[in-house]
C-alpha positions in Angstrom: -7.2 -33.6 17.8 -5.3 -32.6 14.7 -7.4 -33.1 11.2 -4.9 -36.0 10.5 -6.3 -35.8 6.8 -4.4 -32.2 6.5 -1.3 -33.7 7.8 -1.2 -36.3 5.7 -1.8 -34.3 2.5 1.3 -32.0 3.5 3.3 -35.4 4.3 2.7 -36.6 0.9 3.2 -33.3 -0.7 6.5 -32.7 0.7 7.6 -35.9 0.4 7.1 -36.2 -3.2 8.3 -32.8 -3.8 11.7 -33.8 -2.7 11.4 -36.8 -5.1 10.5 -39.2 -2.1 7.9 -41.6 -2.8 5.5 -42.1 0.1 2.3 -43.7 -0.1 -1.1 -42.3 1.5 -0.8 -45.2 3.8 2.6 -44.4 5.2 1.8 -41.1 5.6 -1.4 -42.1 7.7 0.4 -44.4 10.0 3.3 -41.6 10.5 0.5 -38.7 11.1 -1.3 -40.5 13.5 2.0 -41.1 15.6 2.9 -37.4 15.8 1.8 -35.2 18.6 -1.7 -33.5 18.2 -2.1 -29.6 17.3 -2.3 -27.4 20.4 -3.5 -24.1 21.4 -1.2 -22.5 20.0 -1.9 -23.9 16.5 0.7 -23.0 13.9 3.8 -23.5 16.3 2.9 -26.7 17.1 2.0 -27.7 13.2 5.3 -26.8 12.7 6.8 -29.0 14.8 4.6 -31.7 13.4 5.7 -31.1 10.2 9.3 -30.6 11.0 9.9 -33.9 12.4 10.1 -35.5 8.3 12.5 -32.0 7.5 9.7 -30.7 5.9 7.5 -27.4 6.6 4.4 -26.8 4.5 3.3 -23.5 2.5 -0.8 -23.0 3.4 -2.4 -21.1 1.1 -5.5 -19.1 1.2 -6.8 -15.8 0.2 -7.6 -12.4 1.5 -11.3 -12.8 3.5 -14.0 -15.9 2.0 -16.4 -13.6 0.2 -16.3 -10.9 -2.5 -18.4 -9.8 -5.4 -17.9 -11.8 -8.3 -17.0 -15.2 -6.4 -20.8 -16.6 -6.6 -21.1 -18.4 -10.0 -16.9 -18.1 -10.7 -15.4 -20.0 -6.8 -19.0 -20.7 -5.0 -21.4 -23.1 -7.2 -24.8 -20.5 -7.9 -27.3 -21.9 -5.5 -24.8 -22.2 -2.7 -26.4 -20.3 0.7 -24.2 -17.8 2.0 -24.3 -18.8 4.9 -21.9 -22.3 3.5 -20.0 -20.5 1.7 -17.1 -20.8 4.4 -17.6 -24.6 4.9 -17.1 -24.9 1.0 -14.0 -22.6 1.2 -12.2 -24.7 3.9 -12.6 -27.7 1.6 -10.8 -25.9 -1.5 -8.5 -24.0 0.9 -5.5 -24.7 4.1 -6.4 -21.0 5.9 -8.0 -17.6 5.3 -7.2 -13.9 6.2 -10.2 -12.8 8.2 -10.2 -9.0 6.8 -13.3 -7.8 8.7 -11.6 -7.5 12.0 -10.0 -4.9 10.5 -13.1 -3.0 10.8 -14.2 -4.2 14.1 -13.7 -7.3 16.8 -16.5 -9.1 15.9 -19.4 -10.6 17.9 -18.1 -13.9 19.6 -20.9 -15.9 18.6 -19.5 -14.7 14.9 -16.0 -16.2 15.7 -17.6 -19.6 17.3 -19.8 -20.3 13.9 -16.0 -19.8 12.0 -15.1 -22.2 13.8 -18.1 -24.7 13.6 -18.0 -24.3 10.3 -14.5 -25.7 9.4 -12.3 -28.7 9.7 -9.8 -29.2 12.4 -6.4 -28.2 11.2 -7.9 -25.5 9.4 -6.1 -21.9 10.5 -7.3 -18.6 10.5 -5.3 -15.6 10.3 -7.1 -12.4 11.3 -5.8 -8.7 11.0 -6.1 -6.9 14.4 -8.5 -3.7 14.1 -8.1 -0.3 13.1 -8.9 1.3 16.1 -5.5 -0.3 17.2 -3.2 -0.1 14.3 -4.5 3.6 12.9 -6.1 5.1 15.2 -4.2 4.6 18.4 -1.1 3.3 16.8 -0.7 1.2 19.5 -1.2 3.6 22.3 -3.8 3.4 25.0 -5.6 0.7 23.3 -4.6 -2.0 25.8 -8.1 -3.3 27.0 -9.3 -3.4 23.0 -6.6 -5.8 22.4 -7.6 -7.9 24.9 -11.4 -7.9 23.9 -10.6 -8.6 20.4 -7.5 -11.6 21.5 -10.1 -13.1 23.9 -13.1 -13.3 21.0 -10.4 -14.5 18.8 -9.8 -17.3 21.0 -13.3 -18.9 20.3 -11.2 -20.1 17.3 -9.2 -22.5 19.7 -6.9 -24.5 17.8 -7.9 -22.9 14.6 -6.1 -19.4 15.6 -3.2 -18.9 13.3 -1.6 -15.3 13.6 -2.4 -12.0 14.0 -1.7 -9.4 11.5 -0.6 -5.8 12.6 -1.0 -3.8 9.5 0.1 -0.6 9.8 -0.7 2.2 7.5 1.6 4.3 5.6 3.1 7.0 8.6 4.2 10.4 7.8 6.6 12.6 9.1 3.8 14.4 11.6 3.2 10.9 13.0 6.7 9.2 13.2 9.7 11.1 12.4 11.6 8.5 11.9 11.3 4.0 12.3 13.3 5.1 15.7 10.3 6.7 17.0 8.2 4.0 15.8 9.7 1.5 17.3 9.8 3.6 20.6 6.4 2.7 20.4 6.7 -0.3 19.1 9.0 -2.6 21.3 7.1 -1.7 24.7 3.5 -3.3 22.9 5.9 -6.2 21.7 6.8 -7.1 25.0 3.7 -7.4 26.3 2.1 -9.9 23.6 1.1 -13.4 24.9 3.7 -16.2 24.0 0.9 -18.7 23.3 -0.1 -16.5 20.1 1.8 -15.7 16.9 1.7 -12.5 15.6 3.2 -10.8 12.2 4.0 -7.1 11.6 3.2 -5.1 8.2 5.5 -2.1 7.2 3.8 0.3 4.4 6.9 2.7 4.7 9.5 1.2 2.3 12.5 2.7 4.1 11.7 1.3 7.6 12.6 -2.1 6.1 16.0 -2.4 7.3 18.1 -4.9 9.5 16.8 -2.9 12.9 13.1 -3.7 12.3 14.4 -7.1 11.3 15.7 -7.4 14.6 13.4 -6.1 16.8 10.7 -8.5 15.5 12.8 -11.8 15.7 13.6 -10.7 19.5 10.3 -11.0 19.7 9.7 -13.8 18.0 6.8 -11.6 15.8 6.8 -12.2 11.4 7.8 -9.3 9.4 5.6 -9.7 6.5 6.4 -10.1 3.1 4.3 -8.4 0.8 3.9 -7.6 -3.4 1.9 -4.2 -3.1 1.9 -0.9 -5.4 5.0 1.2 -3.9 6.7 -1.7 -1.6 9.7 -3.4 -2.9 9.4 -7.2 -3.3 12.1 -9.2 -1.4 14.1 -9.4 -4.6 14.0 -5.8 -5.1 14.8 -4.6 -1.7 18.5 -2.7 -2.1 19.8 -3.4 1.6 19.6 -7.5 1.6 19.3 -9.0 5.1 17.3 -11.9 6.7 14.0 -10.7 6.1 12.3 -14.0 8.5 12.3 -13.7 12.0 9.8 -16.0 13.2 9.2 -19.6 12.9 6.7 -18.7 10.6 6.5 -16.4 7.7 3.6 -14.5 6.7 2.9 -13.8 3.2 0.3 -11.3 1.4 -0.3 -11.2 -2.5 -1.9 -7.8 -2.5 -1.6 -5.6 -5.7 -2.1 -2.0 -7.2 -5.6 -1.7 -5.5 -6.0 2.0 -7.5 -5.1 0.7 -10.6 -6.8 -2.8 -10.7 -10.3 -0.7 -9.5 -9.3 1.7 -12.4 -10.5 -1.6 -14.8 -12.7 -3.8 -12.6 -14.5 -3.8 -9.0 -16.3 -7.0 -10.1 -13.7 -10.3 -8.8 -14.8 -12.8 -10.9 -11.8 -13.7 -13.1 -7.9 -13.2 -13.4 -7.2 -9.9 -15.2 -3.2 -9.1 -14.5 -0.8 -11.8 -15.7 1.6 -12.6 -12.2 2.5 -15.6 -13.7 6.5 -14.0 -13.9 6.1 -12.2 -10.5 4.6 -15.1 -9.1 7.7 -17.5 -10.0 9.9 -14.8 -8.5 8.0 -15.5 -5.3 7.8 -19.6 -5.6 11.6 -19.7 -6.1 12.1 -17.3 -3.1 9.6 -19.4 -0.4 11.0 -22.9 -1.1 14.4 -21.4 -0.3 12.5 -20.1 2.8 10.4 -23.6 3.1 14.1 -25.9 2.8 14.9 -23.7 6.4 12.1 -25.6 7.6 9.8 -22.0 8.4 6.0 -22.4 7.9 4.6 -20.6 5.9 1.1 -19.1 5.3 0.4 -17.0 1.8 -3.1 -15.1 1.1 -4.2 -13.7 -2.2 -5.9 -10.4 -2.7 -8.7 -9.7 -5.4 -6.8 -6.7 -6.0 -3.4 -8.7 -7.0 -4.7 -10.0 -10.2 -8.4 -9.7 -10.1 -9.4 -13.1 -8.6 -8.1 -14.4 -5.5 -8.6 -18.0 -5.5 -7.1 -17.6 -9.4 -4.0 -16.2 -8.0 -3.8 -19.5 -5.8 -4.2 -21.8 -8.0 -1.3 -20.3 -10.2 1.0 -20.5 -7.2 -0.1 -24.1 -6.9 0.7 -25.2 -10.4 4.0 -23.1 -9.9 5.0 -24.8 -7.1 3.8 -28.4 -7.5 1.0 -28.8 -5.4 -2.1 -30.5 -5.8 -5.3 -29.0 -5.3 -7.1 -30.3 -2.1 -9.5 -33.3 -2.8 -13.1 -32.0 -2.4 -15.2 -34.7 -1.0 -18.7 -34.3 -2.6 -21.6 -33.1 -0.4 -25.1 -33.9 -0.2 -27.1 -31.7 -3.1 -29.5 -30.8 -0.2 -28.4 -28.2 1.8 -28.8 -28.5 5.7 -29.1 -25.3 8.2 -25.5 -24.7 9.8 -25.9 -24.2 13.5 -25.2 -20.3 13.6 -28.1 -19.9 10.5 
């Protein structure tokens, strides 16, 4: 069953940002006659949400933990081993950045899930080994280990990221012979999943790639990072979303934030002005009725869940109600 709570919230808040008035009690009685979440999670939220013309943005930052976060986001005294179950209440969905590294251990992947609300989603990038090291190739049984642990998520499994490093010329001549590798690993990717595609090389982001991933059905991502051009900035202009979902990633000038902190405690870069840009662009994205999910880096401004909370206030969106929790802390079942 869907966590009607989270429907509700997204109800209200996209009601009332159209200048509707709707009242908790409406939105209960509408949520609770609207099909349940499936498998598939963030395709069928969609269609939840899109039967009141209205798509919600879910916000969330780049992994759960970093250094700095206990004592500035996580309360001192606050086991590590909660910390995710008080992220979930602060937060719609995370970017799991360890399975970057690795496919973790399914018992890992099961306590993510025990440890959050229904309707919560979890993004997750897809390793390494299959992105940088094989670059797509020969890497067919790793992909299915790492989908089928992800899958102890159930419900909770939003999309998976592809990021892609930055290829030179000895690796791809040309997007041509990246997409010769490419579209035959697109074909193959399970319907019942949503996946999104990240492009570090700046001239690859043309109307071909475009089109390739929405015949697919797979999210080009949209990203504010050191060398990439914003989606304002990009000089040849085409539809940059071709998915029913976009996938959005705040990351920043990771050498030259680490140039004046490593410690992610507090905001340090004012994105208040690139950040407004980027409000104004995904409500012209949201009014086409495309979900979309958007995840803060440390590295974009020096605090992640400070860079969210600026793209609430931006937007119009109230923070999440925390409920409070008992002051004695209780083992999780995965401690």
């Amino acid at each position: 069953m869907v966590r009607r709570a989270f429907v509700e919230r997204n109800l209200i808040s996209g009601l009332r940002s159209k200048g509707v008035s709707w009242s908790e009690d409406s939105a209960y009685h509408l949520a609770n006659d609207l099909p349940t979440i499936g498998r598939s999670g963030v395709r069928h939220g969609f269609d939840i949400l899109s039967n009141v013309n209205h798509s919600p943005i879910l916000l969330g930052t780049s992994s759960f933990t970093a250094t700095g976060w206990k004592g500035s986001f996580y309360p001192k005294g606050l086991r590590p081993a909660d910390y995710l179950s008080y992220y979930a209440q602060h937060f719609d969905t995370v970017e799991i950045d360890s399975t970057f590294y690795a496919t973790p251990n399914v018992t890992v992947v099961r306590s993510w899930n025990a440890k959050t609300p229904e309707g919560f989603l979890f993004a997750a990038k897809v390793p390494q080994e299959i992105t940088h090291k094989r670059v797509l190739k020969d890497c067919g049984e790793e992909f299915k280990v790492f989908l089928t642990t992800m899958e102890a998520l159930g419900e909770k499994l939003g999309p998976l990221l592809f990021q892609f490093g930055k290829f030179d010329k000895y690796e791809f001549k040309s997007l041509d012979d990246f997409l010769a590798r490419l579209v035959p690993f697109l074909k193959k990717l399970p319907k019942e999943h949503k996946f999104a595609v990240e492009i570090r090389n700046k001239d690859w982001l043309v109307p071909k790639l475009a089109d390739v991933l929405r015949e697919h059905g797979v999210a080009l991502t949209l990203i504010d990072q050191g060398w990439m051009p914003r989606p304002w900035e990009m000089k040849e202009k085409f539809d940059l979303i071709t998915a029913d979902f976009t996938y959005v990633r705040w990351l920043g000038d990771r050498k030259g934030i680490e140039e004046k902190t490593t410690t992610w405690d507090k905001v340090i870069v004012d994105r208040q002005g690139d950040l407004s840009e980027w409000v104004g662009l995904l409500k012209k994205v949201q009014e086409r009725r495309i979900m979309i999910l958007a995840f803060a880096n440390n590295h974009y401004a020096g605090f992640g869940p400070g860079t969210v909370d600026l793209v609430r206030r931006l937007w119009g969106i109230e923070a999440p109600r925390v409920v409070p929790q008992p002051t004695g802390q209780q083992p999780s079942l995965f401690d």
